[in-house]
N, C-alpha and C positions, 0 to 999 in steps of 0.2 A: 528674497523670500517674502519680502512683503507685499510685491505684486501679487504670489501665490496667493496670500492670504486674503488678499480683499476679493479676488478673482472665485475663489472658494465662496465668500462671502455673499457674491452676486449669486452663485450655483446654490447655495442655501435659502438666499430670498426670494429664488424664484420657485424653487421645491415649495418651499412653507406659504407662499403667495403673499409677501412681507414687502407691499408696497413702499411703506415708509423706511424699512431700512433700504429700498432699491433708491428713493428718492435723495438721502443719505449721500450715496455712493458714487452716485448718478451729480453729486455736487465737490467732489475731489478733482484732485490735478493730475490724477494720470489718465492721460488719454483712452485708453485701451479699457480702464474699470467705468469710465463714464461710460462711455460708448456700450458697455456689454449692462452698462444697469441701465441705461435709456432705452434698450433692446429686448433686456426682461422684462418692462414697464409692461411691454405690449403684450408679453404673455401675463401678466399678472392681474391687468385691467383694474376695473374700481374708478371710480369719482376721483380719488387724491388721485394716481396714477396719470389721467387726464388731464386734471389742474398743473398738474408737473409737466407736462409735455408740452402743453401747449405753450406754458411760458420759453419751453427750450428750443421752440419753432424758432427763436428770435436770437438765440444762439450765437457769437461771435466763430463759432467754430462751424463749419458746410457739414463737416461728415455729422456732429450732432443734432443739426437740424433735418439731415435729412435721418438720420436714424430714427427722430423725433413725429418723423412725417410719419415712418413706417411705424411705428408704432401703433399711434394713434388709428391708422388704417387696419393693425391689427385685430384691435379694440373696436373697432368699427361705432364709436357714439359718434350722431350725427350731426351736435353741437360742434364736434371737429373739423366740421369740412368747412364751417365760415371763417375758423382761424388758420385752417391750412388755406384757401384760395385769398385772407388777406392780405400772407405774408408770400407767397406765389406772385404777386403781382411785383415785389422788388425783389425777388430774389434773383442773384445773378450767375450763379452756381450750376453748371449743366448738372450733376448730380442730383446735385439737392431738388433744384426743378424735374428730375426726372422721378423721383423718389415722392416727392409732394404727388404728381399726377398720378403715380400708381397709390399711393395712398387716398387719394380722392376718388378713383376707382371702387375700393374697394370697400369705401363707406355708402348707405343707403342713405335717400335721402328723408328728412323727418319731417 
């Protein structure tokens, strides 16, 4: 039940556009709640949103960094794309690499 509830949680802070509790959530241990509040970042946007992401490009975990990538390309700020193609350069993750490039895509540049 208590995945339910954080999962609720995420669908809550992305309705209200409550960066900070995505960022919150987005810092627990279950895989599947990180991943869906790293994923709402991107629809929520905002500076802290940003600030939060980009440190999760660096991620010990692939899927959150690239979910990290995608986000940020959501959000499309163009200060993103120097910390996505920093961390692009060692990433070793076909995923994550594939998810960095389509997010660097879909950033303009500034």
């Amino acid at each position: 039940m208590l995945f339910g509830n954080k999962m609720k949680q995420v669908e809550s802070a992305v309705a209200h556009k409550k960066a900070e509790k995505l960022i919150a959530l987005a810092q627990g241990k279950d895989s599947e709640v990180v991943l869906s509040a790293v994923q709402g970042l991107g629809k929520v946007g905002g500076e802290n949103a940003v600030n939060f992401l980009v440190t999760q490009l660096r991620s010990i975990n692939p899927k959150t960094r690239a979910a990290a990538a995608l986000s940020l390309g959501e959000i499309g700020d163009p200060h993103a794309k120097a910390h996505i193609s920093g961390v692009l350069k060692f990433e070793k993750d076909a995923e994550t690499v594939k998810a960095m490039h389509e997010a660097l895509g879909k950033i303009r540049d500034y």
